[in-house]
Biopython code that builds the backbone (N, CA, C, O; Angstrom):
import numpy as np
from Bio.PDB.StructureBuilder import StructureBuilder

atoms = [
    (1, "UNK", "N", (-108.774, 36.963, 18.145)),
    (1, "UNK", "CA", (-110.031, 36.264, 17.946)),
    (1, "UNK", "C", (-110.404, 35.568, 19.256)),
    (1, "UNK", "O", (-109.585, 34.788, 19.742)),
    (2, "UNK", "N", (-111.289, 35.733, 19.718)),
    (2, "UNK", "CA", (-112.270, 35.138, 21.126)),
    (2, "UNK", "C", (-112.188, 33.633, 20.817)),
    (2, "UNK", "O", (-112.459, 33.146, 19.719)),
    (3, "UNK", "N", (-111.785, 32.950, 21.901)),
    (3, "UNK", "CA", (-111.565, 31.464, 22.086)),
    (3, "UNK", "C", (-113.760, 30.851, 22.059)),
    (3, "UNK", "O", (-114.760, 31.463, 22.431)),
    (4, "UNK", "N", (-113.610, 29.678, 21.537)),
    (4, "UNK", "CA", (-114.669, 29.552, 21.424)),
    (4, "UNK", "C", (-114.776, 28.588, 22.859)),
    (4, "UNK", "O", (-113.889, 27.899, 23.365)),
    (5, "UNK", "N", (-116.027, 28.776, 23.264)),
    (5, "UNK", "CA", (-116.340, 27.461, 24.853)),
    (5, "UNK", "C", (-116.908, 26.391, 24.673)),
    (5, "UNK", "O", (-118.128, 26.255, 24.763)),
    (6, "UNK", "N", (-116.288, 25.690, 24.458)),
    (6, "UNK", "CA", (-116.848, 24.344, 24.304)),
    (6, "UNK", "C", (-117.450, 23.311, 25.206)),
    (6, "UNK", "O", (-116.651, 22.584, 25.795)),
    (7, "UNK", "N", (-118.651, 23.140, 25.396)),
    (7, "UNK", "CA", (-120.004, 22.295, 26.328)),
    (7, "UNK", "C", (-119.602, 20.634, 26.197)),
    (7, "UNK", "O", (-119.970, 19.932, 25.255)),
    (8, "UNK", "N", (-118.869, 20.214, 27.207)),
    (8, "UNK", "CA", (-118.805, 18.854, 27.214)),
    (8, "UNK", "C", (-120.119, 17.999, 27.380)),
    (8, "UNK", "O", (-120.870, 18.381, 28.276)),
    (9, "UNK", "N", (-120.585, 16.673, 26.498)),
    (9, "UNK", "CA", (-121.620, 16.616, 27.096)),
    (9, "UNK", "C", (-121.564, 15.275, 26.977)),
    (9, "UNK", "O", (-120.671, 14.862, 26.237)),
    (10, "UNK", "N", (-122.510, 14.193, 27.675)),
    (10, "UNK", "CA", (-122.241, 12.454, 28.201)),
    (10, "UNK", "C", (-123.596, 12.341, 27.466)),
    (10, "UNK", "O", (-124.313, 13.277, 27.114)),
    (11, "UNK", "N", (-123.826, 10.926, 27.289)),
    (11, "UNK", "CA", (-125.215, 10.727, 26.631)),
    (11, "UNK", "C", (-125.573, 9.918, 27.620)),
    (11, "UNK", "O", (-124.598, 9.472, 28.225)),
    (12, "UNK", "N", (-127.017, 9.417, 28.168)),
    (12, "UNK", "CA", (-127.445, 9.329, 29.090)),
    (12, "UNK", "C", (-129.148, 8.348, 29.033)),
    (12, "UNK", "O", (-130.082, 8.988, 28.551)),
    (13, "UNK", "N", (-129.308, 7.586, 29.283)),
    (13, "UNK", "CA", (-130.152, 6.186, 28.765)),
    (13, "UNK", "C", (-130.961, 5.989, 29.842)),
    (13, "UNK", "O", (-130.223, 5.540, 30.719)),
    (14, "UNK", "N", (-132.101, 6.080, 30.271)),
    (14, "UNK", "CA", (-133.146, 5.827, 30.981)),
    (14, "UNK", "C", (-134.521, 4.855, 30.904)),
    (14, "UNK", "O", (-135.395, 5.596, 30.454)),
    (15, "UNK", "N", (-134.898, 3.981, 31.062)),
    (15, "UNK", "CA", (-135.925, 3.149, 30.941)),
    (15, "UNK", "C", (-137.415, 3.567, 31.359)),
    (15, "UNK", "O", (-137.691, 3.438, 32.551)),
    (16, "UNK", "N", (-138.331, 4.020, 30.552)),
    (16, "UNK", "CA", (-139.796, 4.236, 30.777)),
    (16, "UNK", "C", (-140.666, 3.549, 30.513)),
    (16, "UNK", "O", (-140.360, 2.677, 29.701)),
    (17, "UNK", "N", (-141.830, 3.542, 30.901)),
    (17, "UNK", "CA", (-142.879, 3.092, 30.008)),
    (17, "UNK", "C", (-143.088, 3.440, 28.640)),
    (17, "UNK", "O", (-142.495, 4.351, 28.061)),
    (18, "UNK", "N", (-143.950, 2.686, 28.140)),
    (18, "UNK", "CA", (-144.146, 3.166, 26.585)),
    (18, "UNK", "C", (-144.960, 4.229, 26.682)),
    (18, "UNK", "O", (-144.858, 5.241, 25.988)),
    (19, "UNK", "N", (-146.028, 3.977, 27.788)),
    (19, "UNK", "CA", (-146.790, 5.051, 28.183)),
    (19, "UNK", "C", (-146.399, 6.585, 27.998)),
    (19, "UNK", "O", (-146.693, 7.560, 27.307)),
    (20, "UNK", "N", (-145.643, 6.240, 28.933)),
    (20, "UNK", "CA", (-144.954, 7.263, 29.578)),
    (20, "UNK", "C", (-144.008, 8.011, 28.263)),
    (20, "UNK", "O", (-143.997, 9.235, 28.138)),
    (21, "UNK", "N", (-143.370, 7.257, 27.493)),
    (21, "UNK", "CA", (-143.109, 7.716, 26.247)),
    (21, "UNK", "C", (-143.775, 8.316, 25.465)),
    (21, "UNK", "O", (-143.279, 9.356, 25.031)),
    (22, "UNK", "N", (-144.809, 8.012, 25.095)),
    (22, "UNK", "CA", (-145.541, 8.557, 24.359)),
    (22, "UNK", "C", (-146.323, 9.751, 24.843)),
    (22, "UNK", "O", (-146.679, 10.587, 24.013)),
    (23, "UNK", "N", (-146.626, 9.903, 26.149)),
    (23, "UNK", "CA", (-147.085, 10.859, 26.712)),
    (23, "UNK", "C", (-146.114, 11.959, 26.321)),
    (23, "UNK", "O", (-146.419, 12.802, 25.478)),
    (24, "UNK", "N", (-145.001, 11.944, 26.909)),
    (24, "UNK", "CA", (-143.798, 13.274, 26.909)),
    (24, "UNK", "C", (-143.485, 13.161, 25.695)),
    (24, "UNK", "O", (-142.511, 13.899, 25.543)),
    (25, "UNK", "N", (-143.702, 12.737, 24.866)),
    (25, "UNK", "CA", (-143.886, 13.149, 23.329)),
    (25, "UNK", "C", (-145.023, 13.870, 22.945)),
    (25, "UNK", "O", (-144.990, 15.099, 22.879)),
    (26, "UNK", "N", (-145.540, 13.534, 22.811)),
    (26, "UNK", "CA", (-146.951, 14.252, 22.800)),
    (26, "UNK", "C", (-146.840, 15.754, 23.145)),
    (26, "UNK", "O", (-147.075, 16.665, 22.351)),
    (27, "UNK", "N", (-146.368, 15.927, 24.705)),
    (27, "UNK", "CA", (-145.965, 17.202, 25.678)),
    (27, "UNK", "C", (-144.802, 17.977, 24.937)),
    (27, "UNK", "O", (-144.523, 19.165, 25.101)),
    (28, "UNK", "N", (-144.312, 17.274, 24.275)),
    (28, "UNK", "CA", (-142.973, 18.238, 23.743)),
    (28, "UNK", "C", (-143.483, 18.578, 22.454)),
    (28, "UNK", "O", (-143.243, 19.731, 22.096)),
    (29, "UNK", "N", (-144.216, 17.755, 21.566)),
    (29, "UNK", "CA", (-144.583, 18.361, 20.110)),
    (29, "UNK", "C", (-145.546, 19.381, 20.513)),
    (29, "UNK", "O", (-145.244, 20.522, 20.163)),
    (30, "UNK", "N", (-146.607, 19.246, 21.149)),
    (30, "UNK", "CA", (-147.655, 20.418, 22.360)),
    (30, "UNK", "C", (-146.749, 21.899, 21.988)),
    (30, "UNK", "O", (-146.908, 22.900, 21.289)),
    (31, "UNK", "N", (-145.850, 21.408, 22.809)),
    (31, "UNK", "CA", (-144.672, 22.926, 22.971)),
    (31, "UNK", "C", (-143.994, 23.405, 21.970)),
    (31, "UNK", "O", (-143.611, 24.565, 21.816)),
    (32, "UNK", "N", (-143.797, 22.209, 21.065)),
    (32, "UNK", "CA", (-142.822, 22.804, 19.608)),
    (32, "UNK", "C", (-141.783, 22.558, 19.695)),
    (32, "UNK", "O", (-141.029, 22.940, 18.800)),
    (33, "UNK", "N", (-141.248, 21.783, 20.851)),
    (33, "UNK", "CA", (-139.958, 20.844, 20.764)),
    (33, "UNK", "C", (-139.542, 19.936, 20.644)),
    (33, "UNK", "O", (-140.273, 19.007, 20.302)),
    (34, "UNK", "N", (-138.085, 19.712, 20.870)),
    (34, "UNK", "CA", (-137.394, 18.285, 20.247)),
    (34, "UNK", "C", (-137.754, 17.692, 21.889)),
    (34, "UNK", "O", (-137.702, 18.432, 22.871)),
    (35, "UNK", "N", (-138.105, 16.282, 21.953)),
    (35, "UNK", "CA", (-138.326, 15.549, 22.816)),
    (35, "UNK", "C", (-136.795, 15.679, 24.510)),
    (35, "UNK", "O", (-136.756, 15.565, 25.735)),
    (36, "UNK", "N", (-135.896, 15.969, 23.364)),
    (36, "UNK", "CA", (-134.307, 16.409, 24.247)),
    (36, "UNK", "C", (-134.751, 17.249, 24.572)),
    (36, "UNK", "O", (-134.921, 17.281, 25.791)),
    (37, "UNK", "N", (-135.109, 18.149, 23.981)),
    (37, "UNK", "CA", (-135.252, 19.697, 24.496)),
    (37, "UNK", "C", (-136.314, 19.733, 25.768)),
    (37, "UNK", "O", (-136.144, 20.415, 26.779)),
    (38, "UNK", "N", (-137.286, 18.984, 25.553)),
    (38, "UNK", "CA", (-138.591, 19.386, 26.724)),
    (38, "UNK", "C", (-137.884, 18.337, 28.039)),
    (38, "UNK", "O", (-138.168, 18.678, 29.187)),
    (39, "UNK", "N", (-137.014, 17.132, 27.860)),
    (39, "UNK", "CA", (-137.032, 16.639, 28.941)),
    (39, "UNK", "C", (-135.943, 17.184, 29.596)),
    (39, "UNK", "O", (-135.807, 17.006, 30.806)),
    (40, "UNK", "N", (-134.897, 18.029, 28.739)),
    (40, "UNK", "CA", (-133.599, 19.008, 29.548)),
    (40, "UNK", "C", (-134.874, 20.040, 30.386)),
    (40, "UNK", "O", (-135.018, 19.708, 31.563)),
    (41, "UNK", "N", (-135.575, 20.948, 30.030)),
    (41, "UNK", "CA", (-136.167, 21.313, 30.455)),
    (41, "UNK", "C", (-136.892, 21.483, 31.846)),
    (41, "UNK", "O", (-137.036, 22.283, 32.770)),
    (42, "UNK", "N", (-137.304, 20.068, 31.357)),
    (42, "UNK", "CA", (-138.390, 19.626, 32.932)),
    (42, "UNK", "C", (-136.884, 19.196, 34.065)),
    (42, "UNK", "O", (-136.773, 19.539, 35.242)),
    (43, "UNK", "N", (-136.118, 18.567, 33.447)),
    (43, "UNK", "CA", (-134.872, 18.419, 34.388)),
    (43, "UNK", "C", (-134.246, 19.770, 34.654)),
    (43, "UNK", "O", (-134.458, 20.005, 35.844)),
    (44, "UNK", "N", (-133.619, 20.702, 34.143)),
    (44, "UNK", "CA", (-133.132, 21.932, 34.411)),
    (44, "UNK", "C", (-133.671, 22.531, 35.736)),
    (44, "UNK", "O", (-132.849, 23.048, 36.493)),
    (45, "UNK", "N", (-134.851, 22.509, 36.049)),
    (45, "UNK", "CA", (-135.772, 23.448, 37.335)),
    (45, "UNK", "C", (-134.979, 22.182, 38.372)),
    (45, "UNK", "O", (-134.510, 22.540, 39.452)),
    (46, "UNK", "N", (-134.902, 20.957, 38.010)),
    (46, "UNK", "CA", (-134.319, 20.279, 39.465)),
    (46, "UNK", "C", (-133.190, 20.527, 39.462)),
    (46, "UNK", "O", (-132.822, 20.451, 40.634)),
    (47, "UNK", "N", (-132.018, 20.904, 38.557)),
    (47, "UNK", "CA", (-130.943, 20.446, 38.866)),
    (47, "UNK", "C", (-130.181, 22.403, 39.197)),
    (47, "UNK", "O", (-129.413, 22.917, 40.011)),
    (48, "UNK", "N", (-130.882, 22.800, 38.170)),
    (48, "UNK", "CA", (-130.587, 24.321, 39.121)),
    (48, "UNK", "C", (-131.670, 25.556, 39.296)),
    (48, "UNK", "O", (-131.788, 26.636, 38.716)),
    (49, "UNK", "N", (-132.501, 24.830, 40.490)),
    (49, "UNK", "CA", (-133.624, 25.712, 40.905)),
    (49, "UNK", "C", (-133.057, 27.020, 41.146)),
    (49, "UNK", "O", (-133.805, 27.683, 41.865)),
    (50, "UNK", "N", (-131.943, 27.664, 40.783)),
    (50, "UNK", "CA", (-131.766, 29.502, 41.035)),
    (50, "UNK", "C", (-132.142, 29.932, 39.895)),
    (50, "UNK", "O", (-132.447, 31.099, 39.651)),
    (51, "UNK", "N", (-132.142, 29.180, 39.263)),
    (51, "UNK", "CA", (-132.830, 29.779, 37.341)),
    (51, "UNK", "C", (-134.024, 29.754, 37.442)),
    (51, "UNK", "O", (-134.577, 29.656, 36.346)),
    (52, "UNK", "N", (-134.756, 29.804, 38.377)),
    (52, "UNK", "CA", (-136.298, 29.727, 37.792)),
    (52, "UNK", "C", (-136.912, 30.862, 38.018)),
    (52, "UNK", "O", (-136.734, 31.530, 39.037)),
    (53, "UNK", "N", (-137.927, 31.263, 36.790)),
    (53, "UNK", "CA", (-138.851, 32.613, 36.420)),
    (53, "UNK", "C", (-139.163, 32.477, 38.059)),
    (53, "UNK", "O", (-139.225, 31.575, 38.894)),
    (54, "UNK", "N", (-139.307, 33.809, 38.009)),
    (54, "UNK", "CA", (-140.385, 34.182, 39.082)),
    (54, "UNK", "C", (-141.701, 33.917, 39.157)),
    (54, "UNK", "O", (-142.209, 33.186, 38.306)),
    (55, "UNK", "N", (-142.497, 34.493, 40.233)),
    (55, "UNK", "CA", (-143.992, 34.049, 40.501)),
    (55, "UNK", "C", (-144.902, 34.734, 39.037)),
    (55, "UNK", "O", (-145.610, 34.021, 38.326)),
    (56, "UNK", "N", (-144.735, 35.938, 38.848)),
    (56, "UNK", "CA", (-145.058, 36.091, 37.571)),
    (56, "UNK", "C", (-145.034, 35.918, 36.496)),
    (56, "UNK", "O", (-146.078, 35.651, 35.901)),
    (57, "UNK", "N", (-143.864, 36.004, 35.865)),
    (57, "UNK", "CA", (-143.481, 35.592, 34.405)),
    (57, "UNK", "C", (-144.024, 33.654, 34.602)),
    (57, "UNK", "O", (-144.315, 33.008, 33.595)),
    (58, "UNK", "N", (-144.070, 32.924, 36.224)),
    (58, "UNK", "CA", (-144.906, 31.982, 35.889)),
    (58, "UNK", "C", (-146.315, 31.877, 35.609)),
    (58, "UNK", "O", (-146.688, 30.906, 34.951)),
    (59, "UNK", "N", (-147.023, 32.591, 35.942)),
    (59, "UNK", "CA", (-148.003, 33.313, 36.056)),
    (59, "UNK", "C", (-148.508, 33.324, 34.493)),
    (59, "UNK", "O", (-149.513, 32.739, 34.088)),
    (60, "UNK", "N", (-147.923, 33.834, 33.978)),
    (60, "UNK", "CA", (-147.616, 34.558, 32.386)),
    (60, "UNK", "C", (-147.655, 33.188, 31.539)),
    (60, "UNK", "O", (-148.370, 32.951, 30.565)),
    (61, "UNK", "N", (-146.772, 32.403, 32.110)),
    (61, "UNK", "CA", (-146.113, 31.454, 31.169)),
    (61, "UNK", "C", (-147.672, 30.492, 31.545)),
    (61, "UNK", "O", (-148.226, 30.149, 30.501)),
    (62, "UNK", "N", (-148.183, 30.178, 32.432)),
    (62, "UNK", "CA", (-149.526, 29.332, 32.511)),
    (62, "UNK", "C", (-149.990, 29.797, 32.435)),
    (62, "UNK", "O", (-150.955, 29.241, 32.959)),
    (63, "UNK", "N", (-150.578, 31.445, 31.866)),
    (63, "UNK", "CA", (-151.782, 32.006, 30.984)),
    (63, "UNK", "C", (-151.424, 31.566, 29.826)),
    (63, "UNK", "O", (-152.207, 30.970, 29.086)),
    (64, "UNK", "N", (-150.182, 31.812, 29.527)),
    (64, "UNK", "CA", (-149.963, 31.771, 27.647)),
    (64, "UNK", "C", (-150.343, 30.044, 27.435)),
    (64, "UNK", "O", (-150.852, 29.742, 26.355)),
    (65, "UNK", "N", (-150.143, 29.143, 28.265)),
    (65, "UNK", "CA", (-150.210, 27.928, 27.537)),
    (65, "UNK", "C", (-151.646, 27.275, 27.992)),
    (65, "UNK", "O", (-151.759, 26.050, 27.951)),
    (66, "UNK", "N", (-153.178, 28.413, 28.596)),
    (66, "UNK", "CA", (-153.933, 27.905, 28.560)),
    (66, "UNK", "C", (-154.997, 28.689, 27.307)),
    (66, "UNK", "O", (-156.116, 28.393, 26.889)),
    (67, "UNK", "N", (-154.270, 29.532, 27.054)),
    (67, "UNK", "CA", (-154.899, 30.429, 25.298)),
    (67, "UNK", "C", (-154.997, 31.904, 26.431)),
    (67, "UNK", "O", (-155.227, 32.944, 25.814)),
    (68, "UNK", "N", (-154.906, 32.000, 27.357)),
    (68, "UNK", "CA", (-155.275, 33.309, 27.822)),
    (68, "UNK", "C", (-154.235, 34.023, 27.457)),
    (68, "UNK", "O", (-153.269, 34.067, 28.219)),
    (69, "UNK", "N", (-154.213, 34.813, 26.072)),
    (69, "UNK", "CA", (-153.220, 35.980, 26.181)),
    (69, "UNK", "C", (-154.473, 37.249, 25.006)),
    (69, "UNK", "O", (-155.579, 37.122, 24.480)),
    (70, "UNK", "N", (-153.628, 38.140, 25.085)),
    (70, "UNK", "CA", (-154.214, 39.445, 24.582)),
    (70, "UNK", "C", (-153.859, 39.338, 22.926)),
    (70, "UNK", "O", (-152.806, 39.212, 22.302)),
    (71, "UNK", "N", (-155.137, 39.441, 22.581)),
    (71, "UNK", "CA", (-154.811, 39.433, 20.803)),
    (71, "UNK", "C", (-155.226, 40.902, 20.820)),
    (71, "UNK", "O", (-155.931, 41.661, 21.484)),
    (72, "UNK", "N", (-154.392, 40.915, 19.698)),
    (72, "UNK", "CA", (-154.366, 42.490, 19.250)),
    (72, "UNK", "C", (-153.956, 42.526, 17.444)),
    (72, "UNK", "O", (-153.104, 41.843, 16.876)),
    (73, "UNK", "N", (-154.938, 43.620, 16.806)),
    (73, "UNK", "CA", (-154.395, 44.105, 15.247)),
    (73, "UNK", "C", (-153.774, 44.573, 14.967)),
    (73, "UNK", "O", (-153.805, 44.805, 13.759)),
    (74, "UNK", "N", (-153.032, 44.952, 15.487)),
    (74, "UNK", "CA", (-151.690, 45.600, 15.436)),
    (74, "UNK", "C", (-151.307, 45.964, 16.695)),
    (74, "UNK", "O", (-152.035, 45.680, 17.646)),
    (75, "UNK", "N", (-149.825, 46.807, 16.921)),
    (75, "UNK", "CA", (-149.177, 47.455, 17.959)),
    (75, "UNK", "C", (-149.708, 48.583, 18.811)),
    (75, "UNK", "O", (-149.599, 48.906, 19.994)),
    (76, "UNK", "N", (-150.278, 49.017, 17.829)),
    (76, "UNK", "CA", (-151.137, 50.176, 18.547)),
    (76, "UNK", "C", (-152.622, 49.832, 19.769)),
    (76, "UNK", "O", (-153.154, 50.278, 20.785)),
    (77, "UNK", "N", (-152.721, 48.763, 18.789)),
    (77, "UNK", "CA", (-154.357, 48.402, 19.880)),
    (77, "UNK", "C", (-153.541, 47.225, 20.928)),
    (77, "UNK", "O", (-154.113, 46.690, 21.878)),
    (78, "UNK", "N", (-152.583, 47.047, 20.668)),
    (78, "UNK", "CA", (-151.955, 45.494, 21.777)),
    (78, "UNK", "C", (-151.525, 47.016, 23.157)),
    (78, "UNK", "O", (-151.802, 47.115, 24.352)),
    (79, "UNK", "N", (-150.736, 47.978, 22.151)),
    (79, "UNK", "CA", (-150.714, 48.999, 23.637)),
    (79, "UNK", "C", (-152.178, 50.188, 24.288)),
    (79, "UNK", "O", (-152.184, 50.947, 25.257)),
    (80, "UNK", "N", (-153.184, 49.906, 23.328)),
    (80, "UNK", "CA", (-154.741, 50.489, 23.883)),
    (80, "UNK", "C", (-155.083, 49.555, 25.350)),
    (80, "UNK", "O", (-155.343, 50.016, 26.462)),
    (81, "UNK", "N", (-154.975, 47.926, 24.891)),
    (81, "UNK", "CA", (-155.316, 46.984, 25.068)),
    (81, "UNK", "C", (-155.053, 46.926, 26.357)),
    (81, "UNK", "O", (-155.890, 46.647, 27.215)),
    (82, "UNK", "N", (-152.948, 47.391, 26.721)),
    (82, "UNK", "CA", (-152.494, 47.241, 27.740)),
    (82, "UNK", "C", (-152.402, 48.261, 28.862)),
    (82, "UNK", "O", (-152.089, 48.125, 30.044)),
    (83, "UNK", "N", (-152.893, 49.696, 27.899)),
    (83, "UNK", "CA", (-153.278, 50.591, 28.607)),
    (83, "UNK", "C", (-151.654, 51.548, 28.702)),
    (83, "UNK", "O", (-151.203, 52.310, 29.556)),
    (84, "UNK", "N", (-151.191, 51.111, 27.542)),
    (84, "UNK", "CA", (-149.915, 52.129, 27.701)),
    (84, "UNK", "C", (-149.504, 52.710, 26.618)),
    (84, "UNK", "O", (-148.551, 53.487, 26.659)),
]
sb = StructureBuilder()
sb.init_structure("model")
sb.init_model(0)
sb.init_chain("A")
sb.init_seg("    ")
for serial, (resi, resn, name, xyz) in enumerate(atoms, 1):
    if name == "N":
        sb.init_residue(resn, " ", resi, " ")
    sb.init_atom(name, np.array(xyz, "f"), 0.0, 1.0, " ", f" {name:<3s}", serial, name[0])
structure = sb.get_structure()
């Protein structure tokens, strides 16, 4: 049986504005996440910039979160749509 890996992890306490609280709340329910989740996030790109999407898939990722993506009725017209 495969040993399982276990993620050590520290808990970690920071002082903001309320502002500022409530803003990145706001930003994480926006996205559909847990408030942990969006601020690992925004921290992750600093702490290991070799993980980050490329110029496209960023590209992609700030079309999808300004409504610009391709609606389609099914599979067939999403690949008419895309031309493949």
């Amino acid at each position: 049986m495969p040993e399982k890996t276990v993620s050590k992890t520290t808990r970690m306490s920071i002082d903001i504005s309320v502002k500022d609280h409530k803003r990145i709340k706001v930003l994480a329910s926006a996205e559909g996440v847990t408030l942990k989740d969006f601020v690992i996030d925004c921290i992750r790109e600093k702490i290991h910039p070799e993980k980050q999407p490329n110029a496209k898939t960023r590209k992609a990722m700030s079309d999808a979160r300004k409504g610009k993506t391709t609606k389609a009725k099914n599979i067939a017209d999403l690949y008419e749509q895309l031309g493949i």
